[in-house]
C-alpha positions, 0 to 999 in steps of 0.5 A, spaced: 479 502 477 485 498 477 488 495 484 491 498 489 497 494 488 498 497 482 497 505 485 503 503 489 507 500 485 509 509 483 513 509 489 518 503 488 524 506 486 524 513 489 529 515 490 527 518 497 527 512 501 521 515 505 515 511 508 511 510 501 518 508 499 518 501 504 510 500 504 511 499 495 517 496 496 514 490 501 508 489 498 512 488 491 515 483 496 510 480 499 507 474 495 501 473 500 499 481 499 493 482 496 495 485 490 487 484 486 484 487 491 481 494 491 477 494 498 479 498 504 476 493 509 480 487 505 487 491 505 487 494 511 485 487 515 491 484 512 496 490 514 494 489 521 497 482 522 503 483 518 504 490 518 512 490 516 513 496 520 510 501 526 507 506 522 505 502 516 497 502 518 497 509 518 500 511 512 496 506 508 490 510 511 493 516 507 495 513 500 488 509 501 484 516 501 489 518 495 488 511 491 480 514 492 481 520 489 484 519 484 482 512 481 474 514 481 
């Protein structure tokens, strides 16, 4: 199973500059970001101190739950 770094890494460079889009697009960015990690718990904990925007949390929430489906 690969990271969820590496799942997000699909929405960079879309073309709608949509909430995906910006949470891709940070975390690319981010050099502190967990990028190995696979865990809700460990990502999510992150996200909470340094969300990069508002609804942030809630859309990792989704993508997280799609990462799941599609990864295992």
């Amino acid at each position: 199973m690969r990271s969820f770094y590496h799942y997000m890494m699909r929405y960079r460079g879309n073309k709608k500059n949509n909430e995906e889009k910006q949470l891709a697009e940070w975390m690319f960015d981010d050099h502190s970001f967990p990028k190995q990690a696979k865990s809700y718990d460990e990502i999510s904990s992150y996200l909470e101190w340094n969300a990069p925007f508002p609804s942030a949390l809630s859309v990792f929430d989704q993508l997280y739950d799609q990462y799941k489906i599609e990864e295992e």
